[in-house]
Phi, psi and omega in degrees: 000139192272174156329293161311004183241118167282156213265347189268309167325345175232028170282159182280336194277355159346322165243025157297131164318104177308339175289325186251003177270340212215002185263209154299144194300341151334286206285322147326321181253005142326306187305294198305002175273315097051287191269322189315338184253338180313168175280302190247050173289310196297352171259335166310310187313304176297317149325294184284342170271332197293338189268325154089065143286136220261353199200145160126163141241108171286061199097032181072017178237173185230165200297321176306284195324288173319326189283316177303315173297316197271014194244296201290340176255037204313295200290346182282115196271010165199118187270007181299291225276296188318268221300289185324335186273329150308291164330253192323016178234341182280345179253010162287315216273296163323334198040059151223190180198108234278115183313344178222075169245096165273138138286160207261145247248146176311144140307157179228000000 
């Protein structure tokens, strides 16, 4: 990913159905197959908790996972950071290192 590019330019779900990324749970778990593949889920993901989106599915969780996540993880005040740093330590641990190994960019 260049400087000039946001992590939403390289998602998969673009041409997704709004019913099952914003829908019933059928469709929901549509979605979430949807992200298993994406390039950028974990910054989609750091995106919707960092921001506390409320509907939808993000980064391969639905508002229930999330809401549950941001529950049980009370104290994390950035989840950009919590995860990029989880990336990169899981990808140190693995030794491999990943064809788009980006750090994922400060929130603004």
């Amino acid at each position: 990913m260049t400087t000039d590019e946001h992590w939403s330019d390289h998602a998969a779900c673009p041409d997704a159905d709004p019913e099952e990324l914003f829908g019933d749970r059928t469709g929901q778990n549509k979605s979430k197959m949807i992200c298993f593949g994406c390039p950028v889920r974990t910054e989609c993901l750091a995106h919707a908790l960092d921001s506390r989106i409320e509907h939808g599915v993000w980064g391969g969780m639905t508002e229930r996972e999330r809401r549950a996540l941001l529950r049980r993880r009370s104290t994390v005040t950035s989840w950009w950071r919590l995860l990029d740093t989880a990336r990169q330590e899981h990808q140190a641990h693995t030794g491999r290192v990943a064809a788009s190994d980006v750090r994922l960019p400060e929130a603004s």
